[in-house]
C-alpha positions in Angstrom: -61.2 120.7 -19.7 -64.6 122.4 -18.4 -63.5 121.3 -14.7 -62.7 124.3 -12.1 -58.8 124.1 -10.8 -58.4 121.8 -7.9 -61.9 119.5 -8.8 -59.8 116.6 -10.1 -56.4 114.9 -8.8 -53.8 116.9 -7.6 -51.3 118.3 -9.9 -48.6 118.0 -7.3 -49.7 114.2 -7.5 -48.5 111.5 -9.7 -51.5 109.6 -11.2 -51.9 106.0 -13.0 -52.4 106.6 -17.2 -54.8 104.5 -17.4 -57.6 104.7 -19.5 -61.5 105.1 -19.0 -63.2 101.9 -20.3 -65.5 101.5 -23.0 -69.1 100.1 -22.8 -67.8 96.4 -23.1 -65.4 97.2 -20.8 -62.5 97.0 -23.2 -59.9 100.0 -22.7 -59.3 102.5 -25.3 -57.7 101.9 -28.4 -55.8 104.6 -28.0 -53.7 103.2 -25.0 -50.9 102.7 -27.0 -50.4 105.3 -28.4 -50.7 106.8 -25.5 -48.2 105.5 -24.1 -45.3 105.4 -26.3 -46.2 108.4 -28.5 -48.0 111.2 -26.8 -47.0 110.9 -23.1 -43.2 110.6 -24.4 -43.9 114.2 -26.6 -44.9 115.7 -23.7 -42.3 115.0 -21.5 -39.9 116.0 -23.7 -42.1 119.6 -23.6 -41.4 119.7 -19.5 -45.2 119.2 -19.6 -45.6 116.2 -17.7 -43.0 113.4 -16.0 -44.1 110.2 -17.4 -43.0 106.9 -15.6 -43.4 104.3 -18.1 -42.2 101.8 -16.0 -44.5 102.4 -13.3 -47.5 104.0 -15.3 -47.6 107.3 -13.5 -47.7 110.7 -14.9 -47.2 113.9 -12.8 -47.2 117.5 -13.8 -43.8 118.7 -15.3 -42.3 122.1 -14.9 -44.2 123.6 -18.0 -48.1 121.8 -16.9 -49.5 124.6 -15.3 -48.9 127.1 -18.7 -50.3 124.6 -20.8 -53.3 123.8 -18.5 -53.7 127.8 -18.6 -53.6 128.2 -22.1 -56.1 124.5 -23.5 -58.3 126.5 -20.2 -58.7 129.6 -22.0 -58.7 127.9 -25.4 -61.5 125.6 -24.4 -63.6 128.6 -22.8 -63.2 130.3 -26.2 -64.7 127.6 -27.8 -67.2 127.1 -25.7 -68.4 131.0 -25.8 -68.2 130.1 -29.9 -70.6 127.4 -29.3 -73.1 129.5 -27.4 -73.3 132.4 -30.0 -74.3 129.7 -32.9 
């Protein structure tokens, strides 16, 4: 979430959901779940268009709100963090 806009893949671009491997090389447990749980929710939301059958997501119509809002959330955190 720290990332400025525009540092990581296009949000007018569709991307693979794959996920980042662990230390033995083995994905993430959480693939699954991924996959038929969480991706699903948020396309439902307008939040993302999910491909299951190819394994791409791309930004839905309502991505850029809730990119906005987990931004501002995750800089409020993080200004938490620093006053501890």
């Amino acid at each position: 979430m720290t990332a400025p806009p525009g540092s990581g893949p296009s949000v007018a671009e569709p991307t693979t959901a794959t996920p980042a491997p662990r230390g033995n090389g083995a994905p993430e447990g959480g693939l699954v779940e991924l996959h038929q749980r969480h991706l699903p929710m948020l396309q439902d939301a307008d939040v993302v268009v999910y491909d299951a059958d190819r394994g791409t997501v791309a930004p839905g119509e309502h991505f850029r709100e809730v990119y906005s809002l987990l931004r501002a959330l995750d800089s409020h955190r993080s200004d938490e963090s620093a006053d501890d």
